[in-house]
N, C-alpha and C positions, 0 to 999 in steps of 0.2 A: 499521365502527363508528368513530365520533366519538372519536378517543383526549382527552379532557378532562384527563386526568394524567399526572403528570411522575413521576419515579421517589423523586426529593426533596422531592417537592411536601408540605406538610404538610398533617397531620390537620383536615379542612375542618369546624370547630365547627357546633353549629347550636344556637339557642334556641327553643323554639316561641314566638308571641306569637299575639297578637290578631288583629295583621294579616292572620294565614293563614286566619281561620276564614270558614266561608261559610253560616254559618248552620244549615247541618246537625247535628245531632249526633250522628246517625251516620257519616256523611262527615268530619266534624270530626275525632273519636273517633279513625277511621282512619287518617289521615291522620297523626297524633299519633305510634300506634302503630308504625307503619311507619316513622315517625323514629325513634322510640326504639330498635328493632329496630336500627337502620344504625348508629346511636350506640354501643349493646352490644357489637354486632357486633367493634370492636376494643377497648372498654374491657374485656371479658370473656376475650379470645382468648388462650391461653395462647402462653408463648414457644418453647417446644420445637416443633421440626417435628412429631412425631408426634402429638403432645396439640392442637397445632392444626387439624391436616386433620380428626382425629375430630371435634371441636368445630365446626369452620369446616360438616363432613357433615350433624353434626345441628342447628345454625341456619339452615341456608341450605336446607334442607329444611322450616323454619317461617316465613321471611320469604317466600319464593315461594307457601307454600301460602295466608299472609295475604294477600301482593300478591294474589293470583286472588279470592278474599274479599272486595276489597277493590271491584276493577273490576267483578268479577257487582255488585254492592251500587249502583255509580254507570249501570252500563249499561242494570241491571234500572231504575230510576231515568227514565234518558233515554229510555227505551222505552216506560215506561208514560203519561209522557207529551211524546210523541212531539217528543222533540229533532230537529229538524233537522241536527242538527251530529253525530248521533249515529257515522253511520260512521266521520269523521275522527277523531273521540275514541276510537270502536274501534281503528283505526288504532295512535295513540300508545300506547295500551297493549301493543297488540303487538309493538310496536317496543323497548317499555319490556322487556319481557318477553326479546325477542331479544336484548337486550344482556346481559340479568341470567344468560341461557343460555351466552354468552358468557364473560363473567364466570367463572360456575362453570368452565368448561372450559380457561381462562386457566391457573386456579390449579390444578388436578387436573392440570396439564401439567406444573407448578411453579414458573410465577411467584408468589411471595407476597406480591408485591404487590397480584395481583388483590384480593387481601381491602381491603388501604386503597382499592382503588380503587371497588372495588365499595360501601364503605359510603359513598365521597365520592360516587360517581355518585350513588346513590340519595335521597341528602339532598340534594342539589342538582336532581335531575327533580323531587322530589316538590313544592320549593316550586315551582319553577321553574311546574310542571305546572297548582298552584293557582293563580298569580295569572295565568298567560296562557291555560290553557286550559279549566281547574273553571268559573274565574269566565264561561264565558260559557253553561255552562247555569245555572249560580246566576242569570245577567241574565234567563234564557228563562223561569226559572220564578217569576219576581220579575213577570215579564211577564201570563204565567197568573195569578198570584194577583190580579192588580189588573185586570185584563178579567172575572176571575170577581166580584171584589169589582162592580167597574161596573154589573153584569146586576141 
């Protein structure tokens, strides 16, 4: 795993804007969601050790189940009409997925920093995700609509 943070490193902001959006609105929506999830994730966390591991159990128990929610939603997507890029996008999420697994078992070990790092990681793949990798089935299907429009 890619270490992206530093133990001092500080709390990595993030603003939604326009720029993110791909015309979806259910992909949009999600995408949204999933940041704000990462965002909560330490403005919510309480400071005691024990109040946070319980707390840190039952959010990260709903970020994960959204992330999966999130990929069925884009993959069901790329499938029905048949992205070519499809597998490599399977891929990345897997990958996404493998860290976030990662992550949890960081912190359950007891580094607590996995928690900053994991809400940094996560807001940083997510855009990172939309403008290098979303955007190029959003190009695929921008493509379909206007070959269907031409017929």
């Amino acid at each position: 795993m890619e270490n992206l943070f530093h133990p001092k490193e500080k709390i990595y902001h993030i603003k939604w804007s326009g720029t993110y959006c791909l015309g979806i609105n259910i992909i949009d929506d999600q995408h949204k969601k999933i940041l704000d999830f990462a965002k909560d994730l330490l403005a919510n966390a309480p400071k005691k050790l024990d109040e946070e591991r319980i707390y840190f159990k039952g959010i990260i128990g709903q970020v994960v189940d959204y992330i999966k929610i999130h990929f069925a939603t884009e993959e069901g997507i790329m499938l029905a009409t048949r992205f070519p890029g499809y597998e490599e996008h399977k891929k990345a999420h897997e990958d996404f997925i493998l860290t976030v697994v990662r992550s949890i078992k960081d912190y359950e070990s007891g580094n607590r920093m996995a928690l900053c790092n994991f809400s940094n990681y996560t807001k940083k793949w997510v855009l990172s995700h939309i403008t290098t990798t979303d955007i190029k089935y959003i190009e695929y299907f921008k493509e379909i609509i206007i070959r269907k429009a031409a017929r």
